[in-house]
MARFISE-481608 format. One record per residue (C-alpha): residue in three letters; x, y, z. Coordinates in steps of 0.25 Angstrom, whole numbers, padded with zeros to 4 digits, always signed. Layout:
ALAXYZ;...
! end
This chain:
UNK+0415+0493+0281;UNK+0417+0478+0284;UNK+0406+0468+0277;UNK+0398+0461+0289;UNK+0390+0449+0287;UNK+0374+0453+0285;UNK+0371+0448+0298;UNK+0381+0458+0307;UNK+0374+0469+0297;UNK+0360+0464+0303;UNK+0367+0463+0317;UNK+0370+0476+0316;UNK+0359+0481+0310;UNK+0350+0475+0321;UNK+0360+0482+0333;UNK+0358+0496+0325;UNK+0342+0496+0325;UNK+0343+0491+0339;UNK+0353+0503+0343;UNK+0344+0513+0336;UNK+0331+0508+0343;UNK+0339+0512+0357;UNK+0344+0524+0353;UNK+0330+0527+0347;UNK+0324+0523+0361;UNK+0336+0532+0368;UNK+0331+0545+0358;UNK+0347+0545+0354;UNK+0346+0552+0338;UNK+0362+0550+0337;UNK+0363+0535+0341;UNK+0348+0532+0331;UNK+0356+0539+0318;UNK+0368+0531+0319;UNK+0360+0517+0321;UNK+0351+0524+0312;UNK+0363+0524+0302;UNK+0368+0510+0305;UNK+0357+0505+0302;UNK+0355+0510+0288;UNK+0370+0508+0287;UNK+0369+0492+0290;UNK+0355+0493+0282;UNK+0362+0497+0271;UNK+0374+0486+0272;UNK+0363+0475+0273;UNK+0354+0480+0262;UNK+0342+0481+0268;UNK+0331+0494+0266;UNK+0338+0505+0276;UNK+0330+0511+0288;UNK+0326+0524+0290;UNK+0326+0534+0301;UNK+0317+0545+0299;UNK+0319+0551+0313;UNK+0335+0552+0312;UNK+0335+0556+0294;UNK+0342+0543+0292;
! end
């Protein structure tokens, strides 16, 4: 994996929560488990307590 710079990390991180509020709104399980897994993913990278989805067992 290349080695961004924090603040791409936090970029991405910011577009990942945005993409799973919309597919959330749009009802779309598939596209929610794999922002749902970006996110933790990127969490994860950055070192920071990782965020839990109940609703989609991640």
């Amino acid at each position: 994996m290349p080695n961004y710079e924090k603040g791409q990390i936090w970029g991405a991180l910011r577009k990942a929560w945005k993409g799973y509020r919309i597919a959330k709104v749009q009802g779309d399980n598939v596209r929610m488990r794999e922002y749902a897994t970006r996110i933790k993913t990127l969490q994860g990278q950055l070192g920071v307590p990782q965020a839990s989805f109940p609703n989609l067992d991640k």
